[in-house]
Structures are given as C-alpha cells and as structure tokens.
VEXDREN-2710 file (C-alpha; in Angstrom, 1 decimal):
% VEXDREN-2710
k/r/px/py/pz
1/UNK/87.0/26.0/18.3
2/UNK/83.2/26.1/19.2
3/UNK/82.7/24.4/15.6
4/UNK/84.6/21.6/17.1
5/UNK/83.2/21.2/20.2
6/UNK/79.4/21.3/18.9
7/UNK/80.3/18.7/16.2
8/UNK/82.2/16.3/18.2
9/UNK/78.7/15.1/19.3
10/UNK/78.3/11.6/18.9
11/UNK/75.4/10.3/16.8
12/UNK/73.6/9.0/20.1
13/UNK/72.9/12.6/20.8
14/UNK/71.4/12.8/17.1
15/UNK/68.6/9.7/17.7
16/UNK/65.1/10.5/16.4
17/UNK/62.0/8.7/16.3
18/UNK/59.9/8.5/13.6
19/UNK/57.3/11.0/12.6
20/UNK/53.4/9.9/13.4
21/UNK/52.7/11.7/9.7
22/UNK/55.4/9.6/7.7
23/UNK/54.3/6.4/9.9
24/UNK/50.4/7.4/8.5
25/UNK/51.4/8.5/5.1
26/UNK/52.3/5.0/3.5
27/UNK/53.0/6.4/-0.2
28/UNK/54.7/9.7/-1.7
29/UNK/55.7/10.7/-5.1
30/UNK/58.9/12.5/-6.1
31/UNK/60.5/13.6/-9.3
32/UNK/63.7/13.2/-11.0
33/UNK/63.3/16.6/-13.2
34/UNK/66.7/18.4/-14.3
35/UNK/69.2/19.2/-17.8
36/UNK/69.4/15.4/-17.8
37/UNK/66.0/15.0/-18.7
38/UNK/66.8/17.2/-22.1
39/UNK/68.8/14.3/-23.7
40/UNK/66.0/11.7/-22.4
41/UNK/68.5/9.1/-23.4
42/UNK/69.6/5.6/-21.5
43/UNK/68.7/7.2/-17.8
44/UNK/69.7/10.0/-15.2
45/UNK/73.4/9.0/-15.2
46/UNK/73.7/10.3/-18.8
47/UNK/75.8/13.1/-17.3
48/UNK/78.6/11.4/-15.9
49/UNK/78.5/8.4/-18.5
50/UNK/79.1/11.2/-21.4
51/UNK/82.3/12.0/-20.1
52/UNK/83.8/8.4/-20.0
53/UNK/84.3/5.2/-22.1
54/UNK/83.1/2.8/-19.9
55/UNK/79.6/1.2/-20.7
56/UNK/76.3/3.1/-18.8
57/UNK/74.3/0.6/-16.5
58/UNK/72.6/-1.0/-19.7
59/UNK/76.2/-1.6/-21.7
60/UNK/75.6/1.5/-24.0
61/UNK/78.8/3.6/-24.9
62/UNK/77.0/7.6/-24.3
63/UNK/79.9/9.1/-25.2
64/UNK/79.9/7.8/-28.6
65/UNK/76.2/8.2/-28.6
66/UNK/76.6/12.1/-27.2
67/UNK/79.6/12.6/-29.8
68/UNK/77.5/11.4/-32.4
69/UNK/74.4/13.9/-31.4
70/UNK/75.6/16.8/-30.1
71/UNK/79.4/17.0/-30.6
72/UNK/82.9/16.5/-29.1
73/UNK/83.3/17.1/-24.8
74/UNK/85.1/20.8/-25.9
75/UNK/82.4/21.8/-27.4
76/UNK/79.3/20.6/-25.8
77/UNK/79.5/19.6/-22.2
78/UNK/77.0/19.0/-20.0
79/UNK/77.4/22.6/-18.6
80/UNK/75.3/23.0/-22.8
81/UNK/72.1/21.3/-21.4
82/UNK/71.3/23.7/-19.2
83/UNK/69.7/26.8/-21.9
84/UNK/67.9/23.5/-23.3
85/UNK/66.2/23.0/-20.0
86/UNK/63.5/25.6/-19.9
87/UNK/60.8/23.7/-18.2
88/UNK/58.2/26.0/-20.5
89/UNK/55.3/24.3/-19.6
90/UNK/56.2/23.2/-15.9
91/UNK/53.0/23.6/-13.7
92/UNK/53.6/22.9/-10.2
93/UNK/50.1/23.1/-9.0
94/UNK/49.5/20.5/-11.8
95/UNK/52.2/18.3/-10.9
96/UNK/50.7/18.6/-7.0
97/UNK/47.2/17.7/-8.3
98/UNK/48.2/14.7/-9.7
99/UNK/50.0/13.3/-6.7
100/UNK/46.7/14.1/-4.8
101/UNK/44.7/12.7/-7.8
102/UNK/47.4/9.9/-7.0
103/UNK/46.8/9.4/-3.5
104/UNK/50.1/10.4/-2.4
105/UNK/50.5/12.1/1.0
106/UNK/53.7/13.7/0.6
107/UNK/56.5/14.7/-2.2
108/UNK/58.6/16.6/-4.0
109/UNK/61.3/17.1/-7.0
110/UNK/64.5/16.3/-6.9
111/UNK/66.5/19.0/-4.9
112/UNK/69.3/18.0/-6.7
113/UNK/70.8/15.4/-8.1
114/UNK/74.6/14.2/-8.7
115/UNK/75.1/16.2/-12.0
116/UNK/75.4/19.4/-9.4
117/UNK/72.5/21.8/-10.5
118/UNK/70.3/22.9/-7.9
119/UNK/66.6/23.0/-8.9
120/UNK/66.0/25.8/-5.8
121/UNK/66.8/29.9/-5.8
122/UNK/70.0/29.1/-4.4
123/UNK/72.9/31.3/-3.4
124/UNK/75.3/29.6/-2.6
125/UNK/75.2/27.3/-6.2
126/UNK/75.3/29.3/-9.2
127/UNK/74.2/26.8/-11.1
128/UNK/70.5/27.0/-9.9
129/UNK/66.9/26.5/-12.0
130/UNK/66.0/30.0/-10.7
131/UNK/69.1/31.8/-12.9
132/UNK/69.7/29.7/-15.2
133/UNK/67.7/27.2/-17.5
134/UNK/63.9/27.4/-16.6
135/UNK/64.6/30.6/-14.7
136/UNK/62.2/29.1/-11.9
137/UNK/62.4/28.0/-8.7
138/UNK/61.3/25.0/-9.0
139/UNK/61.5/23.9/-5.4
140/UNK/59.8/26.7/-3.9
141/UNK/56.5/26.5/-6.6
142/UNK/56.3/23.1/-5.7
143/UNK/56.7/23.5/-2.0
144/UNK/53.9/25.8/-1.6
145/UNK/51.1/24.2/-3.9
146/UNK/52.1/20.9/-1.8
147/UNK/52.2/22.4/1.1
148/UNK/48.6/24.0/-0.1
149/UNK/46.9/20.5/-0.3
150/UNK/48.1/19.5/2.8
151/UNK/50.4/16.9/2.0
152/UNK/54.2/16.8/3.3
153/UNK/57.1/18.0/1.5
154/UNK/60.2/16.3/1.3
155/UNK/63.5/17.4/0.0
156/UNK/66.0/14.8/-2.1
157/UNK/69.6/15.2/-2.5
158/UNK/71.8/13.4/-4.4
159/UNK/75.1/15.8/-4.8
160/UNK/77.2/13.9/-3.0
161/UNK/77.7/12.0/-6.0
162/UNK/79.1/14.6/-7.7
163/UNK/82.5/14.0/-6.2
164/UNK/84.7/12.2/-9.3
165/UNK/81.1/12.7/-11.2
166/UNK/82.6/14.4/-14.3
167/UNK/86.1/13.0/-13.7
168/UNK/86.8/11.9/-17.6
169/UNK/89.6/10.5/-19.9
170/UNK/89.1/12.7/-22.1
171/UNK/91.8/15.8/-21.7
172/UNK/89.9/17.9/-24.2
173/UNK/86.5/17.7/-22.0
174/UNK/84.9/21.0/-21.1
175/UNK/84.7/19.1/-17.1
176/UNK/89.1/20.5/-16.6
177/UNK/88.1/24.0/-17.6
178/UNK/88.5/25.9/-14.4
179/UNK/85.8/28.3/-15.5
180/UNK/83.1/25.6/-14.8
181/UNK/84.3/24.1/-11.4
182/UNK/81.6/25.4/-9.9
183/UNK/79.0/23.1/-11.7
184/UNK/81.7/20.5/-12.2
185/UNK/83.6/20.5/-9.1
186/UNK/87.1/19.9/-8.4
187/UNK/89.1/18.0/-10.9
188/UNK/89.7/14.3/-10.3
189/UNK/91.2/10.7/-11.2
190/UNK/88.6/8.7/-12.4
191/UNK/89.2/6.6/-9.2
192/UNK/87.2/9.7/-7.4
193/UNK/83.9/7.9/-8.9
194/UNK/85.2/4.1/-7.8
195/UNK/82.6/1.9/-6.4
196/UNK/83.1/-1.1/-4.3
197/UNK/79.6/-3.3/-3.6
198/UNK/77.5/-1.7/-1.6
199/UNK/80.2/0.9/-0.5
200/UNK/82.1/3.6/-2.0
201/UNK/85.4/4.2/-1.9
202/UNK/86.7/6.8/-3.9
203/UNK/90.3/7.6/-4.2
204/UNK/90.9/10.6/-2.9
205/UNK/88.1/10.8/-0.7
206/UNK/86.3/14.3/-1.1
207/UNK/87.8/17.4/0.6
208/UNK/86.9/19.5/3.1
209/UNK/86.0/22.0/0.6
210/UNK/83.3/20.0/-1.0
211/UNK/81.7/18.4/2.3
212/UNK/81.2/22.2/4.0
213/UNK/79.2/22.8/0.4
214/UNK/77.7/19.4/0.5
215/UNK/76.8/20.5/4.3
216/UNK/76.0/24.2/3.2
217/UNK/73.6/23.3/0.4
218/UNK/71.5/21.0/2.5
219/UNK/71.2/23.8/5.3
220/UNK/70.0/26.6/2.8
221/UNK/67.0/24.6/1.7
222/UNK/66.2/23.5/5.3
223/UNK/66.3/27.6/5.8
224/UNK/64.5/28.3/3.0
225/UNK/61.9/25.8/2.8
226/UNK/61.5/23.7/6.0
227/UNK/61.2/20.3/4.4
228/UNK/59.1/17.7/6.5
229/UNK/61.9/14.9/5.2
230/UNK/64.9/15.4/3.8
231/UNK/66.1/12.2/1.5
232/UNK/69.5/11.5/0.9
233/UNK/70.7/9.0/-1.8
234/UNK/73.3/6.8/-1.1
235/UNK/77.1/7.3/-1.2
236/UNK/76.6/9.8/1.5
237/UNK/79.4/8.0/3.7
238/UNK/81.7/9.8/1.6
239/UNK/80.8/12.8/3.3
240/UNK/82.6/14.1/6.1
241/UNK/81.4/12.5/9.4
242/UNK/81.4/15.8/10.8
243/UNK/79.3/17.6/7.7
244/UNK/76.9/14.6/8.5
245/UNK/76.6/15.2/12.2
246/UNK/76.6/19.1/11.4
247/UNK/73.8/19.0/8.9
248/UNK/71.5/16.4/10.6
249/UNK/72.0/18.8/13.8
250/UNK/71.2/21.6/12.2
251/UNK/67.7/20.3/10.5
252/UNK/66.8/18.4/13.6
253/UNK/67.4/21.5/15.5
254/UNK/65.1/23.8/13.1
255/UNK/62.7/21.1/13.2
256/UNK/62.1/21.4/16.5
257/UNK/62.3/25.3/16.4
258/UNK/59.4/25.2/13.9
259/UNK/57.3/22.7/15.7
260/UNK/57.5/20.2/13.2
261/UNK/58.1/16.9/13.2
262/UNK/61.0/16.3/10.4
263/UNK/63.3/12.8/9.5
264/UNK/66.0/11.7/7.5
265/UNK/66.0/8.9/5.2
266/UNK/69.4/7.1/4.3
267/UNK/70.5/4.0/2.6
268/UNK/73.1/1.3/3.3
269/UNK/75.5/2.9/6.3
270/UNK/75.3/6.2/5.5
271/UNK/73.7/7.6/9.0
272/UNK/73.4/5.4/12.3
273/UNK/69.7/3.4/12.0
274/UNK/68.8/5.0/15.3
275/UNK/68.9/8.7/13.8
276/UNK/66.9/8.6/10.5
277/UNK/64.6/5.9/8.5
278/UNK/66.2/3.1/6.2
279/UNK/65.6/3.5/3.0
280/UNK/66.0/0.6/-0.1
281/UNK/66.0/1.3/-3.4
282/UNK/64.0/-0.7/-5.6
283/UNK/63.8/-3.1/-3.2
284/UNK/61.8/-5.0/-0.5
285/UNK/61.8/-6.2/3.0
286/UNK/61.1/-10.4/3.2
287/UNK/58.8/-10.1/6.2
288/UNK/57.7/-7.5/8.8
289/UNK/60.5/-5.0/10.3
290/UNK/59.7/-3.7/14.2
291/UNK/61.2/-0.3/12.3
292/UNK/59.7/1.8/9.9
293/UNK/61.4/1.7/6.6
294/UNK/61.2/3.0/2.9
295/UNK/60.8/1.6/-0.3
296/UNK/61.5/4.4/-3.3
297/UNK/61.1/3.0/-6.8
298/UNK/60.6/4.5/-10.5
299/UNK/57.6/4.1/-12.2
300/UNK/60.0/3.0/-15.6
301/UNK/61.9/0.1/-15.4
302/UNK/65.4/1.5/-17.0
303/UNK/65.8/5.4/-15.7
304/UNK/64.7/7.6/-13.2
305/UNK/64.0/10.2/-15.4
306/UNK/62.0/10.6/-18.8
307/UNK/63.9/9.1/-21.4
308/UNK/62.3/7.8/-24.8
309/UNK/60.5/4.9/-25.6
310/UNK/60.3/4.4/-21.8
311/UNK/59.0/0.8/-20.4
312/UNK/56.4/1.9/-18.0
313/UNK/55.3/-0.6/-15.3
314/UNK/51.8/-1.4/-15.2
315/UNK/49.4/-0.2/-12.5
316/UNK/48.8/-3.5/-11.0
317/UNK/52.9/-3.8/-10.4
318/UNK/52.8/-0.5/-8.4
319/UNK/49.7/-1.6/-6.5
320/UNK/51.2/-5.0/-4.9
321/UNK/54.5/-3.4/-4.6
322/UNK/52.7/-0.6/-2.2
323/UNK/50.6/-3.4/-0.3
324/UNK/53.6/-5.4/-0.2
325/UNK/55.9/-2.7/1.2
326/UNK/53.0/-1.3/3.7
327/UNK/52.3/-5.0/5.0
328/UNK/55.9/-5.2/6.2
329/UNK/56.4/-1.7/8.4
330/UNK/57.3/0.4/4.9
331/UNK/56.4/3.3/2.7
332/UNK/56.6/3.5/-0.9
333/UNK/58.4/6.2/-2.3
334/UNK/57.7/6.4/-6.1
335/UNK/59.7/8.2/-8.7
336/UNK/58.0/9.9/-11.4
337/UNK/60.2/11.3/-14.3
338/UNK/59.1/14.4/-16.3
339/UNK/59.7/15.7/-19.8
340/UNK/62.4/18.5/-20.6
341/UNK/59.4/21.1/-20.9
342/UNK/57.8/20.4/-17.6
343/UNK/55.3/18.1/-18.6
344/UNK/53.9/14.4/-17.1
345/UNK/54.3/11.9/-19.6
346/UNK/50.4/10.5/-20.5
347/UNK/51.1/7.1/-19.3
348/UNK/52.6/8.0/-15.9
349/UNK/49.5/9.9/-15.5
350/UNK/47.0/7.3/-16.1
351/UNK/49.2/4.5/-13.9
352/UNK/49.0/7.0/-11.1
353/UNK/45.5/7.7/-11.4
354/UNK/44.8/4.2/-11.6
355/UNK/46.6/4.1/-8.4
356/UNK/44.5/6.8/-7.2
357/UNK/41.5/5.2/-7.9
358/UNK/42.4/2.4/-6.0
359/UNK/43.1/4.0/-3.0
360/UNK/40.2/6.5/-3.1
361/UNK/38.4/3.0/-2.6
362/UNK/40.9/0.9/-0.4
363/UNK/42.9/3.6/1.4
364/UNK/41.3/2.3/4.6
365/UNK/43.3/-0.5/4.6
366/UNK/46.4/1.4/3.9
367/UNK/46.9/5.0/5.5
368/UNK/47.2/5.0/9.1
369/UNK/47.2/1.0/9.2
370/UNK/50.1/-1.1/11.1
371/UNK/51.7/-4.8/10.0
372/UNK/50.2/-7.7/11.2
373/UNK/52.0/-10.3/13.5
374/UNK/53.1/-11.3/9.7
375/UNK/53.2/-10.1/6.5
376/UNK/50.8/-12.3/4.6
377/UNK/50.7/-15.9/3.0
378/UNK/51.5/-17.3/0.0
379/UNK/53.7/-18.9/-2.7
380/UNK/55.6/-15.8/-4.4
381/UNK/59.1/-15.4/-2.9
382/UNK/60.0/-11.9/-2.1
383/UNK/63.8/-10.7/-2.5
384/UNK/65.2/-8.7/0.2
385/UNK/67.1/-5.9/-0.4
386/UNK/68.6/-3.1/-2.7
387/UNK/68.1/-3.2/-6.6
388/UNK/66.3/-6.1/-6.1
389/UNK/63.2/-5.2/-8.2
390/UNK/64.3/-6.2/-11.3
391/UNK/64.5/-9.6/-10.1
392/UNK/60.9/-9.6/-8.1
393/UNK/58.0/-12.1/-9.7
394/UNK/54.5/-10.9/-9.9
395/UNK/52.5/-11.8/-7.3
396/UNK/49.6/-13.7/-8.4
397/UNK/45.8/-14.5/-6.4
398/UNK/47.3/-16.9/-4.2
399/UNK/49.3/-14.2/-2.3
400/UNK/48.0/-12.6/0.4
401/UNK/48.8/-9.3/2.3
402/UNK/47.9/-8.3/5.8
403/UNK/47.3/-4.7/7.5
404/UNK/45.3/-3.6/10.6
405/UNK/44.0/-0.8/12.3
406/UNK/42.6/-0.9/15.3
407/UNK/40.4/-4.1/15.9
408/UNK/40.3/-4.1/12.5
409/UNK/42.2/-6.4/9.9
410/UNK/42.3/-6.0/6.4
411/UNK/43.2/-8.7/4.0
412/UNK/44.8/-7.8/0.1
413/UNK/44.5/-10.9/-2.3
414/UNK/46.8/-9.9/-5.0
415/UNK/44.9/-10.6/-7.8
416/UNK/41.3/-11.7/-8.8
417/UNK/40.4/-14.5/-6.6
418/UNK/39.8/-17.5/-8.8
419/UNK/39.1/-19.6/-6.4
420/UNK/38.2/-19.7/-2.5
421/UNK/41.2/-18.0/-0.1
422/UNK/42.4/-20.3/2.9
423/UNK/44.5/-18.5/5.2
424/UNK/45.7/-20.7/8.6
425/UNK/46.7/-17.5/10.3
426/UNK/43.2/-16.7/10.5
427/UNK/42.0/-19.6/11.8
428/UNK/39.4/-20.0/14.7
429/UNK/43.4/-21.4/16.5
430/UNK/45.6/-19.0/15.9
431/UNK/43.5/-15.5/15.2
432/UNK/40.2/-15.5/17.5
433/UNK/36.3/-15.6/16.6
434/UNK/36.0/-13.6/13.2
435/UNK/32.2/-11.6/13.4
436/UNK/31.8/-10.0/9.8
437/UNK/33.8/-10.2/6.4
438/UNK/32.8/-7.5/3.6
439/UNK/34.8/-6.2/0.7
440/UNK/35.5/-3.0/0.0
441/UNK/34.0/-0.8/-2.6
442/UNK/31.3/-4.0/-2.9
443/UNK/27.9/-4.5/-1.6
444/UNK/28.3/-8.1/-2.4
445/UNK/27.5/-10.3/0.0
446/UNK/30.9/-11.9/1.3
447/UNK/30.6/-16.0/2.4
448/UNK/32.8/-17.2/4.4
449/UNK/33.6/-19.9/7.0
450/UNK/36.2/-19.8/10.2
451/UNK/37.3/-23.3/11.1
452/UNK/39.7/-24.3/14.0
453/UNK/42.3/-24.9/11.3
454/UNK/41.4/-22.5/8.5
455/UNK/39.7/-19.0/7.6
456/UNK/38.1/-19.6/4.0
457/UNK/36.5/-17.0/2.3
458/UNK/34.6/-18.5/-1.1
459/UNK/35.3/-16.9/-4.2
460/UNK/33.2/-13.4/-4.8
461/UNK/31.1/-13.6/-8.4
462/UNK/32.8/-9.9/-8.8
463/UNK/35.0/-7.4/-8.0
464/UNK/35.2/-3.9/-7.5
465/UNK/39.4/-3.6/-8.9
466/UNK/41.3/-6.4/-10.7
467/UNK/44.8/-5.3/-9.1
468/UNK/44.0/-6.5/-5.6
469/UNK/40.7/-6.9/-3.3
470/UNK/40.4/-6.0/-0.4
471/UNK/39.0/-7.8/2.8
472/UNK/37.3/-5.8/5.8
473/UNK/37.8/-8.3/9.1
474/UNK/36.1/-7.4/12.3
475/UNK/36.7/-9.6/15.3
END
C-alpha cells in the first residue's frame, strides 16, 4: 500500500529545472559499445533485425546475411556474440582523453541498449559486461576517469526496447528457449515490436514484470554510480506510468541527497516537458527555444555503432551542426561508435580532434554562452525535428549563427567568408552602437562598418579555421 500511495504522485510534483552545468556544457560525447558491435554489420539494430524477415532500416534482409555468416537462429543466436565481445583493448582513460582532447564536457557509454545486456557490474541482469564478455565493468572504468577530468557523466538507456525486441518468426530461434529469457525477455508476437509514427504501440503492451526491471535497472546504476544525467531513448511511453514516476522519483530524490544537480533527457512524449530536457534525435530546432533542449547525433551517417566501411561525416558537418544547435537554446549530444576490441576507429579520432581544435580556439563563443534574440541569418533552411539530419543541406558562408555572453556577442559565419558579411540585425537600428570587432584565434585587423540599416564586416585576407569564423562583438 505505501508503494501506491508514493507513486500516485502526479508528474507536477516531479518538475525540475535545468542544471547550470548542462546549460554551460553545450557538447558531450557518448558511445554506442556492446555484442552488437562484433558483427559491425548494417547498424545497432542488427540484433533484433536477425531474428525476422522483414528488411533492416537500409532494406537489407540480416537474417539471410546472419544465416549466411554465422549459422541458423538454433544455433547461433545473439545470446553467441557475447564470448566474441571481449573489449581486449578497451581503455577508458583513453576513451575519456579523447572526449577532453574533443572538447566535450560530459559523457559516457551506452548503459544499455535494447538488445538487453548491461555494460555495468550489475546484479540484478545476469547478462552484464562485468561476468560475461569483456569481464569489465565498463560503466564504472569509465565513470571514474570522467569523473577524474572533471567532466559530467551521464547514463543512457535504451532497454525499453527490448520488449517484442527478439520476438521472431522463426520457431526454431534460440530467442523461445526459456533458458535465455533473461537476456531475451518474455516471449512475444511480433506485434510486441509494432510501431506507429512517432508512437509505439505494441500489442500486448509490456507487463508488470518487465517495467519493475525496466524501473530496477535504472535505479541500481543511479545507486551505483550517481550519474549527473540519465538519457532515455525513446519508446519509453511503453513503460509503466508508475515505473516512470517511480524511477524519476527515485534519481531526483538521490540527486538531491548527494548535492548534485542531476536531469532527465526524453524524446517525443515519453516524460512531461516540465520534468526533464527534450531531446531530438538527429535533428534540429528551426529557431531559438525559451527551453533548453538536446540534439544527439552519430558521427556515421548509417549506424550508431562501428560497423564496416562506415561513412564518417566530415568535421566541418559536426562543427555547424554544434553552432547551429547551441545558437538555438541546445546541446549536442554526439555518438561515437567503437570497435568490438575496445578501440576508436582512426577517423572518429581525428574528426573529434578537429573538433577539439576548434573549440580550444573558439570555445568562448560556445560554453557558457546563451541564444540571441535569434538564431542567425541566412539562406539555408533548417528542418525541424526528429531524424531529420539526413535531409539537412550544408550550410554555406552566407549563413550566419549567433551566441552571447554577457555584453558580449559572438558571430559564427559558417564557412570561409568569400565576401563581405551584412547582417540587418546588427544594424546601428535594431542592435545598438557596436565599439570593437576581432576574430578569434587572429591578430588580423578586423574592418568593419555599422550603418543604420546594416552591420558589414569586409572580408578577412585569412583565417584561423575553414569550418566556421568566429566574430568577437563588444557593444
């Protein structure tokens, strides 16, 4: 009965404000790292795709493919993957260098995704990192060497996904053995896995039996780890309503215990707005939001986790997607996806420490900074909304981006400036008297000219980064 009563709260009572830290941070790296990375085939869905005929989200048939390479569903499941995951050469205060190398402020791996294996010493899931697989615990190493550089960790959790996950019409799949519910779960219709839009609606809906473990697993690594955010993919509607309210209760409530300013991130309806921070996925806001908001995106443009001959996106992409995002209220999440054995892939290094480079020079205008009375200027439409980065032109010179602290404005041309840059909202009108223009990481003299109508600033002989300039404004 007291169960009842404490969890028949209504969400008003579960309202937060936004941490100062994630409102400063601007940009964090995470990692999608599990068995599913052993295949490195099509993307991160490979586990649920393997076990069905329909298409995966790029129209390949993986259970042909997986068939094929490793064998029938009776004799290699997914469960199979796991001895081939040994992480041999995962280094966490490596992979916590290079986010600080990267300029990210906070972090961490996948806590676990939908295929059901938790990457944490976990009790309560047999089918951990630290027992089986790598024999590590992967989320505690990389806790404390975050933790260590002084950045924020964040937890990410996916499982509620795993609900029809490994449903399959197959009989003979190793997923209806009822020695491997515990990785697989219960045993369902396909219909479990049904998605409708932007909601899910699975038929059945989930039991009570899986939300309290849903609920459970979230609360042990709040226990064991105190993350500074936890992340929650979406589908999480399917949840309970009173697992929801009973696990955002519980890590609000140990937040405050520890002193420590925590949030929740969600997507689409999953949590009320007013008690965590919207997240889109691989997408973008159209102009500036009066509420802080995420952005989490992959560095690869087909999977979320290493697979083969991977399409990286180039440095400049991630730049102007981070100004962009930052300009409008927003943070950029962005997914990195490692190798089977623990390491970075070479190219994802050297886009991050591009990245890094850039904001060692121009981080000014970006940590700690606040939106403009707009966004910026300029021809490039922006899409608005989930999954809409497929779909997103580069930005070129003409586009402009706006941020300021303080008295302080700073002004991003996306590009090399090939000519002069006009902005009207930085007119002597409609901004105030400008005193000093320079551009930083240059010592070159910046020449400019504020008219009633028009801020023009002429076009610099050089300079310092060719992903985006940067503009120091002081009124």
């Amino acid at each position: 009965m007291e169960f009842r009563r404490k969890f028949e709260l209504d969400w008003s009572n579960l309202e937060r404000e936004c941490p100062q830290w994630f409102r400063d941070a601007k940009f964090g790296i995470y990692f999608h790292f599990g068995p599913y990375s052993v295949p490195a085939y099509d993307n991160e869905w490979y586990s649920t795709y393997m076990y069905r005929n329909t298409p995966s989200h790029h129209g390949l048939d993986l259970k042909k493919y997986h068939e094929e390479t490793y064998g029938p569903l009776s004799k290699f499941g997914y469960k199979d993957f796991i001895p081939m995951f040994k992480a041999e050469k995962f280094n966490a205060a490596e992979w916590a260098d290079i986010m600080v190398r990267a300029g990210a402020k906070y972090g961490g791996p996948v806590t676990e995704h939908a295929d059901g294996f938790a990457m944490w010493d976990s009790e309560i899931n047999r089918f951990n990192a630290a027992d089986m697989g790598p024999k590590k615990d992967i989320v505690g190493l990389m806790e404390k060497e975050i933790r260590k550089r002084g950045m924020k960790f964040i937890a990410t959790f996916h499982h509620q996904w795993k609900w029809g996950w490994y449903s399959s019409n197959d009989p003979m799949a190793d997923s209806s053995e009822p020695e491997n519910f515990d990785l697989y779960g219960e045993v369902t219709p396909i219909s479990a896995f049904r998605q409708k839009e932007e909601i899910n609606h699975p038929i059945p809906m989930p039991t009570e039996r899986f939300s309290r473990q849903w609920c459970d697993e979230v609360n042990e690594v709040v226990d064991l780890y105190k993350p500074d955010l936890v992340y929650f993919d979406n589908r999480t509607e399917i949840i309970s309503e009173e697992h929801r309210k009973r696990m955002m209760d519980h890590y609000y409530s140990s937040g405050d215990k520890n002193n420590q300013e925590v949030i929740v991130t969600y997507k689409f309806k999953d949590f009320p707005k007013s008690t965590a921070v919207e997240d889109l996925e691989c997408g973008r806001m159209a102009e500036v939001r009066d509420f802080v908001w995420q952005n989490d995106d992959k560095m690869e443009w087909e999977s979320w986790s290493y697979v083969e001959n991977s399409r990286f996106k180039e440095p400049f992409r991630v730049i102007h997607s981070l100004v962009d995002v930052v300009s409008k209220n927003g943070n950029l999440l962005l997914n990195v996806g490692p190798k089977a054995d623990g390491t970075i892939p070479e190219e994802a290094k050297k886009i991050l420490y591009r990245v890094g480079d850039w904001l060692q020079v121009n981080g000014e205008a970006i940590y700690g900074t606040r939106p403009f009375t707009i966004s910026g200027e300029g021809p490039t439409e922006v899409i608005e909304g989930h999954f809409s980065e497929d779909k997103q032109k580069d930005f070129t010179e003409k586009d402009i981006r706006f941020t300021t602290k303080g008295d302080v404005l700073y002004l991003f041309v996306l590009g090399v400036p090939t000519a002069d840059i006009n902005s009207v909202n930085l007119s002597l009108a409609s901004y105030g008297k400008i005193r000093n223009i320079t551009t930083l990481g240059s010592d070159e003299k910046v020449n400019w000219e504020q008219k009633e109508s028009v801020l023009t600033i002429k076009k610099p002989e050089s300079v310092p980064f060719t992903e985006t300039v940067v503009y120091k404004i002081i009124k």
